[in-house]
N, C-alpha and C positions, 0 to 999 in steps of 0.2 A: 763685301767691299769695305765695308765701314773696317772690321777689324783690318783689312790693310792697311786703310786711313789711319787708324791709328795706331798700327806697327808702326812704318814708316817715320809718321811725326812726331816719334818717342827716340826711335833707335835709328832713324836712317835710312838711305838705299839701302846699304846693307844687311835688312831686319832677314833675320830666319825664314826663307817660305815655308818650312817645315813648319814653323813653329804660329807661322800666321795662320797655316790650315787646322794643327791643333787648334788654335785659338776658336776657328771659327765652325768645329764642329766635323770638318772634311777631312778625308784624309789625303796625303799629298799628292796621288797621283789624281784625284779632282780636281784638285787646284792647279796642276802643269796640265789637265786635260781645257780646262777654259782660258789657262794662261799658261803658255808654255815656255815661257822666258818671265824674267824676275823684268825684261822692258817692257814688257806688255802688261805687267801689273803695274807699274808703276804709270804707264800711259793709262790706263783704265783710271787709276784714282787720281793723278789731273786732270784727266779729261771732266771726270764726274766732280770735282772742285771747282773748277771752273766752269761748269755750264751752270752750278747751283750759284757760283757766285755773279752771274750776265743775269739769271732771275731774277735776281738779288737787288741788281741796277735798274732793271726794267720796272720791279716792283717801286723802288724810289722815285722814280722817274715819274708814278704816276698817284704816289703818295704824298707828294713833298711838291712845293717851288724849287725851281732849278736850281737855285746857292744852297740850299738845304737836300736836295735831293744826291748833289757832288757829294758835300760833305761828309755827309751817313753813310753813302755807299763808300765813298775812304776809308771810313772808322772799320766797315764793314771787312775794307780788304785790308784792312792793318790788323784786323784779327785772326782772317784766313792768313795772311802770311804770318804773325807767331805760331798760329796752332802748327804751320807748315816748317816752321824753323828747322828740326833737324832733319826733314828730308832734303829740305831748299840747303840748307850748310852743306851736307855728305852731299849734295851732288857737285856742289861750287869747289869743294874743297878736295875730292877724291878725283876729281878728272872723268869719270865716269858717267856716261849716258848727260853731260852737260847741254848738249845738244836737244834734250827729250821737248822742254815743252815747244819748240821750233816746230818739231814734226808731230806733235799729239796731235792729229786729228782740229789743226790749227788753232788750238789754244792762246798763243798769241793772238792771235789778230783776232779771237772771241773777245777777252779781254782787253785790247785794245779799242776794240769796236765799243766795248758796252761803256767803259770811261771816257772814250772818245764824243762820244752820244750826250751824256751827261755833260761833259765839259761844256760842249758846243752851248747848249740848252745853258747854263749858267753862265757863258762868255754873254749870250745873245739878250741874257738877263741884267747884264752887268754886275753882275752877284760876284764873276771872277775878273781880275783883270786879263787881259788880252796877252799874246806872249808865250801864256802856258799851252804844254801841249801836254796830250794823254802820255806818250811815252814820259816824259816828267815826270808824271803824276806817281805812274808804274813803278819807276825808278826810286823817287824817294821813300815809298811807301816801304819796297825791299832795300832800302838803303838804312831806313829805321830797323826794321826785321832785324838783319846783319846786325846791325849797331849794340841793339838791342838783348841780342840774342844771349849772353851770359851775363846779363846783369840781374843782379836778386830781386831790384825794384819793378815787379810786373807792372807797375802803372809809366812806367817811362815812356814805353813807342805811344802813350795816347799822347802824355804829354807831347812829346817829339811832332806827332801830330797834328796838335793843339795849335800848336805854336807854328807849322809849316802853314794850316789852315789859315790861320791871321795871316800871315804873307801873301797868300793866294788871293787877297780881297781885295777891291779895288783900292787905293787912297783915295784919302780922305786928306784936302789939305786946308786945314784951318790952323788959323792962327798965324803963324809965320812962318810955320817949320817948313 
């Protein structure tokens, strides 16, 4: 699985399966015997991307105070969406299988649920302002990804982040402003 993971997030939906089961030791009719469609390998490594990344939350969740425990798991999925960049691009841009993580085995509503969870716990902290919701959250994080996604400066989507994170916070109003 991993060598899919990272076909896919190099070259695309459209990586070589041939060249994914070279990679990974098998030869291809193993690889159409477990995964018989190029959608079913590709639901497999969302699936297994996002059930690592709802761990991920849960683990913050009970590592962290709730403003801090959002936050890291953001950084967290601002990482999984660059590493995920050229799968996430070749699906947006090709027209193809765009539909996938709808129906992976509810991948949305995983991640939804797991930033949903953390929000609530940082709204009820006042660590976030009120307002936000998870799909937000969702949204700009692949909205940085996209953004982000041909520029040479690897440090920009944190920045991007950085700075969305300051927004997220509640105000603060002193002084006059």
């Amino acid at each position: 699985m991993t060598t899919a993971q990272e076909a896919f997030a190099t070259e695309g939906a459209g990586a070589s399966l041939e060249e994914i089961a070279r990679r990974a030791g098998v030869g291809s009719a193993t690889l159409h015997r477990h995964f018989p469609s190029r959608r079913s390998l590709l639901e497999a490594v969302f699936h297994d991307r996002v059930e690592a990344l709802c761990v991920k939350a849960r683990e913050r969740a009970q590592e962290n105070a709730p403003g801090a425990a959002l936050f890291a798991w953001l950084r967290d999925f601002n990482t999984y969406a660059a590493a995920s960049r050229g799968l996430t691009a070749s699906l947006l841009h090709d027209g193809r299988d765009t539909d996938l993580l709808e129906t992976s085995d509810g991948c949305v509503v995983m991640i939804t649920t797991a930033v949903g969870e953390l929000l609530h716990r940082a709204q009820q902290a006042n660590a976030v302002r009120p307002g936000i919701h998870a799909e937000d959250l969702l949204t700009l994080v692949n909205a940085i990804s996209l953004a982000t996604e041909h520029h040479p400066d690897e440090e920009l989507a944190g920045r991007l982040l950085d700075i969305a994170v300051d927004g997220m916070r509640p105000h603060r109003h002193e002084g006059g402003e």
